[in-house]
C-alpha positions, 0 to 999 in steps of 0.5 A, spaced: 150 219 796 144 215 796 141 212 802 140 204 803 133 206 806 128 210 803 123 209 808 128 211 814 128 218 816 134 223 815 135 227 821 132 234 820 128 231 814 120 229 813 119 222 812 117 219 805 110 218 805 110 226 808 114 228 802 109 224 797 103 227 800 106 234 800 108 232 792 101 230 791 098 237 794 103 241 790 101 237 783 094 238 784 094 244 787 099 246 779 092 243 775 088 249 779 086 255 774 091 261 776 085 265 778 083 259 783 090 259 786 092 266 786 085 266 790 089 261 796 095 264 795 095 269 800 093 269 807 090 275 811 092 275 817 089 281 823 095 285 825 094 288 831 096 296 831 097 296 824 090 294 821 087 300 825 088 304 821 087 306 813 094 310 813 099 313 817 104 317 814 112 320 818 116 325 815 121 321 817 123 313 818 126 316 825 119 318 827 116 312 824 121 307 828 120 311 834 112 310 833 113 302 831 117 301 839 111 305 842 106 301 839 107 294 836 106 287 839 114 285 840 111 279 835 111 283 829 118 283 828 118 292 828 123 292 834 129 295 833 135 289 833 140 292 839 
């Protein structure tokens, strides 16, 4: 179903102009060489805790789960859903 006015935004739905520039960007971004895009792609983020360290290893996912609760930020999203 088509709506009468482009130009007026469905609820929830970005406006027009957005989605044209969002469509502009997503097109460039297409003609960029893989290597550049691959370069952009991924974005580093600091995760406290977890990025202390090189490496750690449990012997067990229960030793690991254990470990998670005593020591990362809620925020990460490690805690075990009750």
């Amino acid at each position: 179903m088509a709506r009468q006015n482009e130009n007026l935004p469905v609820e929830g739905e970005p406006p027009a102009q957005i989605l044209r520039e969002w469509e502009a960007e997503f097109e460039a971004a297409a003609r960029r060489p893989l290597r550049t895009r691959m370069r952009y792609a991924f974005i580093r983020t600091y995760k406290p805790v977890l990025d202390d360290a090189p490496y750690r290893s449990f012997d067990t996912t229960a030793e690991y789960r254990r470990w998670c609760e005593a020591n990362l930020p809620v925020w990460l999203g490690y805690a075990r859903q009750v």
